[in-house]
CHARMM internal coordinates of N, CA and C (Angstrom, degrees):
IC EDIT
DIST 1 N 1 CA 1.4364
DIST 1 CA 1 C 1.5420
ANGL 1 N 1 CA 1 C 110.46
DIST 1 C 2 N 1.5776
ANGL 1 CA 1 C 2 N 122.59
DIHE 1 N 1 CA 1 C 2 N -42.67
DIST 2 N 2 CA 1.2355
ANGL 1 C 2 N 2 CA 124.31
DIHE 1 CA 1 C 2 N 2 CA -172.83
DIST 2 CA 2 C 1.8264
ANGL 2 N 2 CA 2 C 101.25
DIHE 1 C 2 N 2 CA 2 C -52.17
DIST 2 C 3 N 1.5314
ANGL 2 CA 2 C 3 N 101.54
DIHE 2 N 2 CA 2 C 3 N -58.55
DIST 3 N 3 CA 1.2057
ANGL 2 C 3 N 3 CA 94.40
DIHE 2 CA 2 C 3 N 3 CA -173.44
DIST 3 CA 3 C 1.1284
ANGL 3 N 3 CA 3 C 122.07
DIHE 2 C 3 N 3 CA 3 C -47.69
DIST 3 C 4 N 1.2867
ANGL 3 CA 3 C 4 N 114.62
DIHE 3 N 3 CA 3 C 4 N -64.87
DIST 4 N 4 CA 1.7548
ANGL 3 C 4 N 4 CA 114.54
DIHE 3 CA 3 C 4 N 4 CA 172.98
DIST 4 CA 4 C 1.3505
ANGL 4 N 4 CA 4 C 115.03
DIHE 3 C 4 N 4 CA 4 C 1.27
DIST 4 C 5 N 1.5727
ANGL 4 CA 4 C 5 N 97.93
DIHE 4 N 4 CA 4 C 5 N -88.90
DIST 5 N 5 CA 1.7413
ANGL 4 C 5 N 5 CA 114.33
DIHE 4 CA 4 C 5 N 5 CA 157.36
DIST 5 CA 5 C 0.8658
ANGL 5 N 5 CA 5 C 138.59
DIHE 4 C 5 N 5 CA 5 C 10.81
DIST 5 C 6 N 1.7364
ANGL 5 CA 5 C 6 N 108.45
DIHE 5 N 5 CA 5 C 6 N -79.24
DIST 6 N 6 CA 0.8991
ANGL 5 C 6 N 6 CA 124.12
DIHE 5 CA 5 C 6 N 6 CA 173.54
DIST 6 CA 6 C 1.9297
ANGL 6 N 6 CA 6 C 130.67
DIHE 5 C 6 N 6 CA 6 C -62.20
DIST 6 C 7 N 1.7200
ANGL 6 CA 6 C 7 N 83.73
DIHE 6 N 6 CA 6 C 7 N -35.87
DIST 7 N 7 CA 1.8247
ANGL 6 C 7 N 7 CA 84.97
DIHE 6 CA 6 C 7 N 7 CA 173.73
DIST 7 CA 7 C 0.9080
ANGL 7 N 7 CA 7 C 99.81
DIHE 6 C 7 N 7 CA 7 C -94.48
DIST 7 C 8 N 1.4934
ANGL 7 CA 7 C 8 N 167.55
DIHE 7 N 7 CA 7 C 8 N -12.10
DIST 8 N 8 CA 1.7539
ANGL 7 C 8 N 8 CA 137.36
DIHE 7 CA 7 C 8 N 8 CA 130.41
DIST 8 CA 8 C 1.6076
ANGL 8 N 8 CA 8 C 113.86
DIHE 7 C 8 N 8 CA 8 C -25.93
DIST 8 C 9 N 1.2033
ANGL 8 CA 8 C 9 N 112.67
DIHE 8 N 8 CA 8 C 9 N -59.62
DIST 9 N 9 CA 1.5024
ANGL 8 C 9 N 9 CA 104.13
DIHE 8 CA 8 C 9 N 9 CA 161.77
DIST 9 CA 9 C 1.0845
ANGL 9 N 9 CA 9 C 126.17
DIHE 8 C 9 N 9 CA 9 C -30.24
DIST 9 C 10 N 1.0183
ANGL 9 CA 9 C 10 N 115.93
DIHE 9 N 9 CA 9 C 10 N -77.59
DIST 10 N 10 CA 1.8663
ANGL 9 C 10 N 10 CA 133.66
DIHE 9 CA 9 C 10 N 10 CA -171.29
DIST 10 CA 10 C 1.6535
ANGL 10 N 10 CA 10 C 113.96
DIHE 9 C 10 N 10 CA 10 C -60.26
DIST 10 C 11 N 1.5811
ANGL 10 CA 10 C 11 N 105.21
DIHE 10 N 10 CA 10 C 11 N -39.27
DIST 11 N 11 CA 1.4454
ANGL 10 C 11 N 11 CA 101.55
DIHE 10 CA 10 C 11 N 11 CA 174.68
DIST 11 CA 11 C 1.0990
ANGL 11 N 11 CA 11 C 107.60
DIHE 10 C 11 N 11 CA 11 C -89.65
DIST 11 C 12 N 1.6078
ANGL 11 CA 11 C 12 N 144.23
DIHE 11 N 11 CA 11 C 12 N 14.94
DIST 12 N 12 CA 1.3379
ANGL 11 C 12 N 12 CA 139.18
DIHE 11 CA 11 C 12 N 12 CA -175.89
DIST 12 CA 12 C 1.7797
ANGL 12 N 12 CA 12 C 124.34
DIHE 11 C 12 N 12 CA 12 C 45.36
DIST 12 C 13 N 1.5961
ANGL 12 CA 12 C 13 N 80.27
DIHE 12 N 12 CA 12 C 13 N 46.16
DIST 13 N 13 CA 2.1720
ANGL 12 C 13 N 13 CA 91.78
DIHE 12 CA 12 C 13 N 13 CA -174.51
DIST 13 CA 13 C 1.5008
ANGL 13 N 13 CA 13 C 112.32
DIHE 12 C 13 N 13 CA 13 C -138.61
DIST 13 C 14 N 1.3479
ANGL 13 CA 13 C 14 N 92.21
DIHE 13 N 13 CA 13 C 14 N 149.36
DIST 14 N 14 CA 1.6990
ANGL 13 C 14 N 14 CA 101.59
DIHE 13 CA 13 C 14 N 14 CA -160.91
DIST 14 CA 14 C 1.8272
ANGL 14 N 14 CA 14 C 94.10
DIHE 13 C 14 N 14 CA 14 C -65.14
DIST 14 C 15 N 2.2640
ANGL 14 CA 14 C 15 N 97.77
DIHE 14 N 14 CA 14 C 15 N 158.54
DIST 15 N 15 CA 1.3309
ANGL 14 C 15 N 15 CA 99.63
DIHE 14 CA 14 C 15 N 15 CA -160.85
DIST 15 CA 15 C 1.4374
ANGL 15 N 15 CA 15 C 70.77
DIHE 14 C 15 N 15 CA 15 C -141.49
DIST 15 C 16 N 1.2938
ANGL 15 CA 15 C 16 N 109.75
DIHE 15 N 15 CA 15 C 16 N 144.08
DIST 16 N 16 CA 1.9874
ANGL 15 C 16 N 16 CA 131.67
DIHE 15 CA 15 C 16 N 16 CA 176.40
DIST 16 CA 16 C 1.6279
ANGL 16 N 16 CA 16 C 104.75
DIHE 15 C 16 N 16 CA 16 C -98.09
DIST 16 C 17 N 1.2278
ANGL 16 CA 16 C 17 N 107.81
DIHE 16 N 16 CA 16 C 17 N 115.94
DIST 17 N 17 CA 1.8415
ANGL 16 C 17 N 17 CA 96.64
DIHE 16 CA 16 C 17 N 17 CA -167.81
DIST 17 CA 17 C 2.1037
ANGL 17 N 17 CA 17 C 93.49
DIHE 16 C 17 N 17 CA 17 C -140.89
DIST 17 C 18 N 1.1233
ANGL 17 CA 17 C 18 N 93.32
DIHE 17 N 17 CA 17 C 18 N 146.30
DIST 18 N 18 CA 1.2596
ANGL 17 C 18 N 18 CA 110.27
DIHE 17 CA 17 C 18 N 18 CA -161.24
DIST 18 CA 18 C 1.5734
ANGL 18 N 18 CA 18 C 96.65
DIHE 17 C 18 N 18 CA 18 C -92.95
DIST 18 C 19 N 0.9306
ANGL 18 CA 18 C 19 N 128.34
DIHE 18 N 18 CA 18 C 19 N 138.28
DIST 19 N 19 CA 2.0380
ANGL 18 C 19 N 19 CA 122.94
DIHE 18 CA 18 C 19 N 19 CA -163.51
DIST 19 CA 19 C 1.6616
ANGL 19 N 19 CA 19 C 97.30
DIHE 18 C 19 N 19 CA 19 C -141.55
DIST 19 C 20 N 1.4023
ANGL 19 CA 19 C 20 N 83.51
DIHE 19 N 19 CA 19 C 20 N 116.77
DIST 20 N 20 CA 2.2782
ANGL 19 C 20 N 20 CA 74.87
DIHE 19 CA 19 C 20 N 20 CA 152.51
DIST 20 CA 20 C 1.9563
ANGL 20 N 20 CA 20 C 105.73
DIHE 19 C 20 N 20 CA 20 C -114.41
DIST 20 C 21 N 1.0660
ANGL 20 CA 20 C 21 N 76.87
DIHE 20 N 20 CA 20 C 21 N 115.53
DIST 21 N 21 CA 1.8508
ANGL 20 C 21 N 21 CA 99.89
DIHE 20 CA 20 C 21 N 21 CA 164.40
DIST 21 CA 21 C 1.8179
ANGL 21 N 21 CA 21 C 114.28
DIHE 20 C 21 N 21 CA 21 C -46.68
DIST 21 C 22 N 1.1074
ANGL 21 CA 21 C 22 N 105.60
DIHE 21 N 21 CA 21 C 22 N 141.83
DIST 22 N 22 CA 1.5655
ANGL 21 C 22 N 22 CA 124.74
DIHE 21 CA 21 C 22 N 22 CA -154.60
DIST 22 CA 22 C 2.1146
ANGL 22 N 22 CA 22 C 88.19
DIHE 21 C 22 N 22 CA 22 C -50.82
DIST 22 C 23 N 1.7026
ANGL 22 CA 22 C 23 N 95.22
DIHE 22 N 22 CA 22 C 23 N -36.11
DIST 23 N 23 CA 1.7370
ANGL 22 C 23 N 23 CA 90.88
DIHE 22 CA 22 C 23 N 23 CA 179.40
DIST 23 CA 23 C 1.4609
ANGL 23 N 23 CA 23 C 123.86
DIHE 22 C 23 N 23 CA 23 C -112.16
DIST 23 C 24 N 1.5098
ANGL 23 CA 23 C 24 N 86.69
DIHE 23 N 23 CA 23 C 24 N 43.37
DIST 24 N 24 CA 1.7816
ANGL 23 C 24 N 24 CA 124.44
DIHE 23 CA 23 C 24 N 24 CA 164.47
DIST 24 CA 24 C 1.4926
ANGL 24 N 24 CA 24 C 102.98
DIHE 23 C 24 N 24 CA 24 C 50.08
DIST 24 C 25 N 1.5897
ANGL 24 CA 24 C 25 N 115.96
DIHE 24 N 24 CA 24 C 25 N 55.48
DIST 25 N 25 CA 1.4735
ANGL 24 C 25 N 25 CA 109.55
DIHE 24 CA 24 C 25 N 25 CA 175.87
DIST 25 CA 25 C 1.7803
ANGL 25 N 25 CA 25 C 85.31
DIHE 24 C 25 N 25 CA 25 C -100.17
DIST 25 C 26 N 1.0477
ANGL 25 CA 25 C 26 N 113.32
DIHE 25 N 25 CA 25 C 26 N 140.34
DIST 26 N 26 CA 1.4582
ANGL 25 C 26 N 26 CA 108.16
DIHE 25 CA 25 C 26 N 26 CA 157.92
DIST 26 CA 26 C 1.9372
ANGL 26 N 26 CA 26 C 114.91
DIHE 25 C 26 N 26 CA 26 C -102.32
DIST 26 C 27 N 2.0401
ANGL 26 CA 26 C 27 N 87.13
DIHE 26 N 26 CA 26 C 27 N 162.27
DIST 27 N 27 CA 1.4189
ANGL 26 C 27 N 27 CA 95.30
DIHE 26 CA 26 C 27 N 27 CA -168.06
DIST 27 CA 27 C 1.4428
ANGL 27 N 27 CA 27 C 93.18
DIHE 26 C 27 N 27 CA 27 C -150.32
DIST 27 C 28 N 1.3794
ANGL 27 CA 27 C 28 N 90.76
DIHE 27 N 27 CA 27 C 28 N 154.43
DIST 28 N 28 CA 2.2464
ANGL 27 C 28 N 28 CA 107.37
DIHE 27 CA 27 C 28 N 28 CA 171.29
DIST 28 CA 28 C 1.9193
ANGL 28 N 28 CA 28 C 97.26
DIHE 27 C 28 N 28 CA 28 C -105.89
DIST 28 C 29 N 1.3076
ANGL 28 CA 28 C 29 N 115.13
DIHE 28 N 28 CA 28 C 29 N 124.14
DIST 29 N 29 CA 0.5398
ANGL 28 C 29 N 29 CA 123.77
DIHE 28 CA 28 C 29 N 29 CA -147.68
DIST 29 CA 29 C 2.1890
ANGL 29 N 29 CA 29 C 111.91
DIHE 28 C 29 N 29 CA 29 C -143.22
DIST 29 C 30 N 1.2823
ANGL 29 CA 29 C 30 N 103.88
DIHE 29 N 29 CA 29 C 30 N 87.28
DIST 30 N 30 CA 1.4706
ANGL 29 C 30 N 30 CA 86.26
DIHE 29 CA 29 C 30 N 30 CA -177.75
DIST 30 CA 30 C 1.5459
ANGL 30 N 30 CA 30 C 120.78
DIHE 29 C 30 N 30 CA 30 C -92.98
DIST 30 C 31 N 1.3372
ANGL 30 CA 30 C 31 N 103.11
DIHE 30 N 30 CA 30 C 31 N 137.72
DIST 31 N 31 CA 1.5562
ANGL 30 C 31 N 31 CA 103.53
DIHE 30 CA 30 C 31 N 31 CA 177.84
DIST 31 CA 31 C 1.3077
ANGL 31 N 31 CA 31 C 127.12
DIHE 30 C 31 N 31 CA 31 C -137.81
DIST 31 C 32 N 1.2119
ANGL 31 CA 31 C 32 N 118.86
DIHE 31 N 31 CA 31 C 32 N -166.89
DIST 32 N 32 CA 1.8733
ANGL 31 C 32 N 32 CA 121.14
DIHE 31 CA 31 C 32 N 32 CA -162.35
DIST 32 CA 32 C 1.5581
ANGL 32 N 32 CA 32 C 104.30
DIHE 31 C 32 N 32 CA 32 C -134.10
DIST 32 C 33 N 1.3264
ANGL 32 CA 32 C 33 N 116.08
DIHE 32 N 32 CA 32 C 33 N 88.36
DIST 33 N 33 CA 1.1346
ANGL 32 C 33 N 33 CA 104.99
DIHE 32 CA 32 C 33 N 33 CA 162.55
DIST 33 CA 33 C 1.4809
ANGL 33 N 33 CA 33 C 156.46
DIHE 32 C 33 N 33 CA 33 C 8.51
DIST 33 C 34 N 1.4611
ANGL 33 CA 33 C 34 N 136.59
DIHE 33 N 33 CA 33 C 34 N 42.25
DIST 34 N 34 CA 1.3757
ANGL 33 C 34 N 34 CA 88.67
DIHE 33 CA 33 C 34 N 34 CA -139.87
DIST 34 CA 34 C 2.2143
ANGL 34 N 34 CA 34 C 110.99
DIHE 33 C 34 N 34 CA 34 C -103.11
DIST 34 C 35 N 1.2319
ANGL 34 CA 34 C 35 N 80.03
DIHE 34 N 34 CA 34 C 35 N -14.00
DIST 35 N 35 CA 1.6612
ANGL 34 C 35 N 35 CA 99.09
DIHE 34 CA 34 C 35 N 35 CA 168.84
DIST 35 CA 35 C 1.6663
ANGL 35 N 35 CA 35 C 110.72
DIHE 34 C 35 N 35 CA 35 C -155.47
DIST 35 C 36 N 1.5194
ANGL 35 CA 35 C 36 N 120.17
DIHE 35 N 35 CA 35 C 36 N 163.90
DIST 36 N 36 CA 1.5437
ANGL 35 C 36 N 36 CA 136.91
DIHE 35 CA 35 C 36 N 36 CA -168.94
DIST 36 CA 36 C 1.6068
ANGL 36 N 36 CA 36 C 82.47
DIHE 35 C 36 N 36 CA 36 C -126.74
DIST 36 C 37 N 1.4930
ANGL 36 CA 36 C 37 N 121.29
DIHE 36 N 36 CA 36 C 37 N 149.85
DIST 37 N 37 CA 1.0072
ANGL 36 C 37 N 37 CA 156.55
DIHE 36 CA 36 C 37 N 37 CA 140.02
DIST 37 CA 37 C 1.2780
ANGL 37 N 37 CA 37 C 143.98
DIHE 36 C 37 N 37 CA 37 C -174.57
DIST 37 C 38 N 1.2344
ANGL 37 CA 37 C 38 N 100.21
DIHE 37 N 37 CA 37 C 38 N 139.09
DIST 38 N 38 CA 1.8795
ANGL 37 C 38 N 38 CA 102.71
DIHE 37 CA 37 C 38 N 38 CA -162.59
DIST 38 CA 38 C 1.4099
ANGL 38 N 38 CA 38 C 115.89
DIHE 37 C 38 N 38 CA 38 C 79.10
DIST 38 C 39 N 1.2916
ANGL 38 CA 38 C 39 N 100.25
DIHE 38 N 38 CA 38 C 39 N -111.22
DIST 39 N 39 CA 1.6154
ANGL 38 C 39 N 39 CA 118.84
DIHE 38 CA 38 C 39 N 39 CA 169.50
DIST 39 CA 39 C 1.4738
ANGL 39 N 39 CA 39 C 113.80
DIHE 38 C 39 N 39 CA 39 C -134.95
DIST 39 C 40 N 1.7192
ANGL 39 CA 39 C 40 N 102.63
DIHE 39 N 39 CA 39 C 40 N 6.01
DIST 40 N 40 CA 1.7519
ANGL 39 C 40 N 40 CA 88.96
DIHE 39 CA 39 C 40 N 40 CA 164.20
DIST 40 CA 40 C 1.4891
ANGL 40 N 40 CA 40 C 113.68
DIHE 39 C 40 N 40 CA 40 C -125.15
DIST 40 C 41 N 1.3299
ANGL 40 CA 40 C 41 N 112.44
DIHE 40 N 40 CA 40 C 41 N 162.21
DIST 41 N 41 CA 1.2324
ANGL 40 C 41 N 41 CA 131.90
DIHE 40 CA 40 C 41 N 41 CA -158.41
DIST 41 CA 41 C 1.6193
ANGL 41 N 41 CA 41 C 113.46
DIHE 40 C 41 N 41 CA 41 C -116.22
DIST 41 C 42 N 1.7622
ANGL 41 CA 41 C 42 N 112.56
DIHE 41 N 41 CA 41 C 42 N 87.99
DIST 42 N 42 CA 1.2200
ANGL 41 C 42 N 42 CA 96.31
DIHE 41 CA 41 C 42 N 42 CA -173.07
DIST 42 CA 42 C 1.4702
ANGL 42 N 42 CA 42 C 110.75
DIHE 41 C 42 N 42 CA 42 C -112.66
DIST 42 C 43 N 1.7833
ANGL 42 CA 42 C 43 N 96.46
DIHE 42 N 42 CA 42 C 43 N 144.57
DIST 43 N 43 CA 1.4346
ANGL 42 C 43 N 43 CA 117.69
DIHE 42 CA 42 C 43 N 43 CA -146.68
DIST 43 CA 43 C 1.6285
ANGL 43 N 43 CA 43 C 107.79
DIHE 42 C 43 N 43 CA 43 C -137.59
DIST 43 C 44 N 1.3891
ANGL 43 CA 43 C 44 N 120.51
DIHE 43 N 43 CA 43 C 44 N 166.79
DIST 44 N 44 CA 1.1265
ANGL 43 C 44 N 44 CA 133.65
DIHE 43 CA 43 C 44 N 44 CA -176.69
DIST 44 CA 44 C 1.3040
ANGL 44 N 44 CA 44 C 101.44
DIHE 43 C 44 N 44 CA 44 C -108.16
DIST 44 C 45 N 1.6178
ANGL 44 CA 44 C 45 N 118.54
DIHE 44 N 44 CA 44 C 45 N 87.34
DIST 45 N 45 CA 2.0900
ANGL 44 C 45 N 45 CA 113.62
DIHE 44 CA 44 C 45 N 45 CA 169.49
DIST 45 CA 45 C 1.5623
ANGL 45 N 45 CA 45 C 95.63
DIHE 44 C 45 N 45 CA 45 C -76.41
DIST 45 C 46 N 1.5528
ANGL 45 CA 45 C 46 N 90.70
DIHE 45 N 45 CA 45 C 46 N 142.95
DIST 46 N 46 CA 1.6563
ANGL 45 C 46 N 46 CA 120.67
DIHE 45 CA 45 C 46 N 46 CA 165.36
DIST 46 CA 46 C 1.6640
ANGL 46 N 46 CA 46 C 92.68
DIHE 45 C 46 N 46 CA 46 C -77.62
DIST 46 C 47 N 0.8757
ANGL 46 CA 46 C 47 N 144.39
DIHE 46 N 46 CA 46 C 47 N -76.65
DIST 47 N 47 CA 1.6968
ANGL 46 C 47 N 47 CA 149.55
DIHE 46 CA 46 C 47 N 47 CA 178.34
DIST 47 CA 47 C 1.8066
ANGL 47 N 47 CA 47 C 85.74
DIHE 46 C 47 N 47 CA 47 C -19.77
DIST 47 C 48 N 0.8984
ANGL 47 CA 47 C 48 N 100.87
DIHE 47 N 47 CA 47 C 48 N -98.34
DIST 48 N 48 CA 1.8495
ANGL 47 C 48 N 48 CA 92.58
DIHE 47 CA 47 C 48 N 48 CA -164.43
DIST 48 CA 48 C 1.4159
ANGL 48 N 48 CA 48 C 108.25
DIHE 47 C 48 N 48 CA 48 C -58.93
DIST 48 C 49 N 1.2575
ANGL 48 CA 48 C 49 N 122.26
DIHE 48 N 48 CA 48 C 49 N -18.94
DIST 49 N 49 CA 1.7462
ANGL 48 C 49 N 49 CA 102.58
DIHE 48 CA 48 C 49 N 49 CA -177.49
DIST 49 CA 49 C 1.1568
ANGL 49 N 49 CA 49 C 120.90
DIHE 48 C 49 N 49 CA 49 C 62.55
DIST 49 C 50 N 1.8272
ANGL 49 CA 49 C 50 N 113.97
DIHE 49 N 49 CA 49 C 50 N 26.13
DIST 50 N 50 CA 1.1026
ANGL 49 C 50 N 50 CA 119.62
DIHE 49 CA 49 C 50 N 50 CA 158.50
DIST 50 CA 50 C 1.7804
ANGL 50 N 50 CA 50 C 125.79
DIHE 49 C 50 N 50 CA 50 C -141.25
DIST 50 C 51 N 0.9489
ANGL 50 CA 50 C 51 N 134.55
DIHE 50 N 50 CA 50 C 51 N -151.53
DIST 51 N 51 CA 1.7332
ANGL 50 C 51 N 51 CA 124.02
DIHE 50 CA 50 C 51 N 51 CA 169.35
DIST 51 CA 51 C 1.6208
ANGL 51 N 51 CA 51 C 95.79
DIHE 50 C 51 N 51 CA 51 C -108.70
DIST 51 C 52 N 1.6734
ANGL 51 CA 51 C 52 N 114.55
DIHE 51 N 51 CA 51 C 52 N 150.52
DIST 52 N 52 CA 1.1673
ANGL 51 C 52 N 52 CA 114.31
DIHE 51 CA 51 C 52 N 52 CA -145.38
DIST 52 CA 52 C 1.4827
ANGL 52 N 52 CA 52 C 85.68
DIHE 51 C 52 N 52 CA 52 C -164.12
DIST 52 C 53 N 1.3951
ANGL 52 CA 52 C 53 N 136.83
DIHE 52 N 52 CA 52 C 53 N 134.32
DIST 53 N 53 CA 1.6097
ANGL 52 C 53 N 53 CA 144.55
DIHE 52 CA 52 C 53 N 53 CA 141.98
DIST 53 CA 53 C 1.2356
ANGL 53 N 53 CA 53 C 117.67
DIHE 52 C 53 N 53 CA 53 C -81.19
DIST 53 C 54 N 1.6213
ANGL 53 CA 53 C 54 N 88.45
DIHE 53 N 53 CA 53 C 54 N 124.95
DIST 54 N 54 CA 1.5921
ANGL 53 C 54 N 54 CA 90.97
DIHE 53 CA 53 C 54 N 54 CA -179.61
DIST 54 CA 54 C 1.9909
ANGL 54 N 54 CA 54 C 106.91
DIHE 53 C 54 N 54 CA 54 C -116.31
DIST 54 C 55 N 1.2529
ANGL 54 CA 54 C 55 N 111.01
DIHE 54 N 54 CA 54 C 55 N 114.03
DIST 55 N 55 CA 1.8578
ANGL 54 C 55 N 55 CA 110.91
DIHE 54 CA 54 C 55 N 55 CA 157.90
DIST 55 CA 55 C 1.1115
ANGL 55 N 55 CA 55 C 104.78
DIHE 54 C 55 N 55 CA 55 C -39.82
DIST 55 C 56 N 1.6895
ANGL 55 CA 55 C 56 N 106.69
DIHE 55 N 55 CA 55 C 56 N 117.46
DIST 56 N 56 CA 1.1730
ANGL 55 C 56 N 56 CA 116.43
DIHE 55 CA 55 C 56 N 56 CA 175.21
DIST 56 CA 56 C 1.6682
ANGL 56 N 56 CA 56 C 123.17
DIHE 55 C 56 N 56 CA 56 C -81.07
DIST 56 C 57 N 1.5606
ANGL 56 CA 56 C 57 N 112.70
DIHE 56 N 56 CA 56 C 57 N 6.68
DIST 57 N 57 CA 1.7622
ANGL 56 C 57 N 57 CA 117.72
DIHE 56 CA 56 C 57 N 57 CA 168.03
DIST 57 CA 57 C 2.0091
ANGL 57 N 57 CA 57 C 91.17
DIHE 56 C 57 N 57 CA 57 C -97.83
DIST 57 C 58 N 0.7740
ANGL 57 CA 57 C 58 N 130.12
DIHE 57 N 57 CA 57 C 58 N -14.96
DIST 58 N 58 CA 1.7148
ANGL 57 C 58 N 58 CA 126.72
DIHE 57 CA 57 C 58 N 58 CA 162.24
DIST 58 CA 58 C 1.2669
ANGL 58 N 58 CA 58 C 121.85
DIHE 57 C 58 N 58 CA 58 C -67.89
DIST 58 C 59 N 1.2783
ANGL 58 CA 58 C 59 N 123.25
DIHE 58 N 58 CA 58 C 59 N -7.93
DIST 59 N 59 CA 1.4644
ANGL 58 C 59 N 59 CA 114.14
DIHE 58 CA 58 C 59 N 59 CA -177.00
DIST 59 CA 59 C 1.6977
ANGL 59 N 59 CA 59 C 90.55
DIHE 58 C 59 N 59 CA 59 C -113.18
DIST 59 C 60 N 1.2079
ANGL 59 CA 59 C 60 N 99.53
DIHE 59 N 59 CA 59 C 60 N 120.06
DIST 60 N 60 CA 1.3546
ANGL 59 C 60 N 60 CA 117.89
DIHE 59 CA 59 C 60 N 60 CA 177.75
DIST 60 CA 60 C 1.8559
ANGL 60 N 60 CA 60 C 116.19
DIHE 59 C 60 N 60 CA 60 C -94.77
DIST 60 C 61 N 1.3864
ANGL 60 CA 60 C 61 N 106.08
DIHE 60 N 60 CA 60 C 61 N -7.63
DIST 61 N 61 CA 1.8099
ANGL 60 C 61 N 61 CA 85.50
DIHE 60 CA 60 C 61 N 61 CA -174.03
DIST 61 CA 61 C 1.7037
ANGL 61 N 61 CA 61 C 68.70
DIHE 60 C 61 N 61 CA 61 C -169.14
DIST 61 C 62 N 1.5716
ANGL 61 CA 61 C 62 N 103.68
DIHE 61 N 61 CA 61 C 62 N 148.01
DIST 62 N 62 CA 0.8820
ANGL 61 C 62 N 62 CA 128.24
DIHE 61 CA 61 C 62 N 62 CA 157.54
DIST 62 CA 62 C 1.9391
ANGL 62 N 62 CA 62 C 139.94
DIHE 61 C 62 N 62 CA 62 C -177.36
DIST 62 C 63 N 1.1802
ANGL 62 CA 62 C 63 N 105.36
DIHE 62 N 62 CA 62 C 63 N 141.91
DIST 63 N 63 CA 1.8856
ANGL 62 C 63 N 63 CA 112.33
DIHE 62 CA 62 C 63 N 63 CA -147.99
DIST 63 CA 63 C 1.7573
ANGL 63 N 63 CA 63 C 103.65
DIHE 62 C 63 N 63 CA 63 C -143.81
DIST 63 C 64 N 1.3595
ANGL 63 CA 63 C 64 N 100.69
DIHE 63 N 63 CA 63 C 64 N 141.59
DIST 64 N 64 CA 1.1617
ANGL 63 C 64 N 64 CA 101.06
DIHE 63 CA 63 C 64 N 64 CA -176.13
DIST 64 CA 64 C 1.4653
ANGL 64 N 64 CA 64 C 135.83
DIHE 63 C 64 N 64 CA 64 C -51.76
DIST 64 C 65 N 1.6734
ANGL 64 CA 64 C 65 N 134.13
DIHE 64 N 64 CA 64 C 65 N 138.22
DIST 65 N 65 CA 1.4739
ANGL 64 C 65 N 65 CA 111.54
DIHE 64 CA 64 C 65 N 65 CA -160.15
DIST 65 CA 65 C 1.5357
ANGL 65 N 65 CA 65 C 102.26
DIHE 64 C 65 N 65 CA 65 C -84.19
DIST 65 C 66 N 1.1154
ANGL 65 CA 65 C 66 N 82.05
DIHE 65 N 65 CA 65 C 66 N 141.44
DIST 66 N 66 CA 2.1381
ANGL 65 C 66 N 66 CA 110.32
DIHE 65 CA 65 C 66 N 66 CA 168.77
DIST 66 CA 66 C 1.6282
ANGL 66 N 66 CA 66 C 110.15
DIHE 65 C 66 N 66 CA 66 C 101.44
DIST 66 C 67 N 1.6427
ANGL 66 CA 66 C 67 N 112.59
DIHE 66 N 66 CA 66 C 67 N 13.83
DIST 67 N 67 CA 1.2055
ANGL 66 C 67 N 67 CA 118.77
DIHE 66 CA 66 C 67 N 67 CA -165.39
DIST 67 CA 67 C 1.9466
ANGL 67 N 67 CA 67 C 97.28
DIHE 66 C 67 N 67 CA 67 C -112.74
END
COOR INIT
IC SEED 1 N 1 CA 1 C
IC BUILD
């Protein structure tokens, strides 16, 4: 999974990542990279249509989008 991640990052392409929310709702979720730090990952989701941080021990599954 890290990798994944990481090459959505690097290739600048949306990544589909499966998230449980701090009050463990889970969600599918595609997003846009737009910087890594620490352990969070802040990104541009198409689902909210807005920029969004995601904890990077919360994303439980993740695969390239449209795949």
């Amino acid at each position: 999974m890290e990798k994944i991640l990481q090459k959505a990052y690097k290739n600048r392409t949306p990544v589909t990542i499966i998230y449980q929310s701090e009050l463990e709702v889970f969600s599918k979720r595609t997003i846009f990279i737009i910087r890594e730090e620490n352990n969070c990952i802040f990104a541009y989701c198409y689902f909210r249509k807005q920029f969004r941080t995601f904890n990077r021990e919360n994303i439980l599954a993740a695969h390239p989008a449209g795949c």
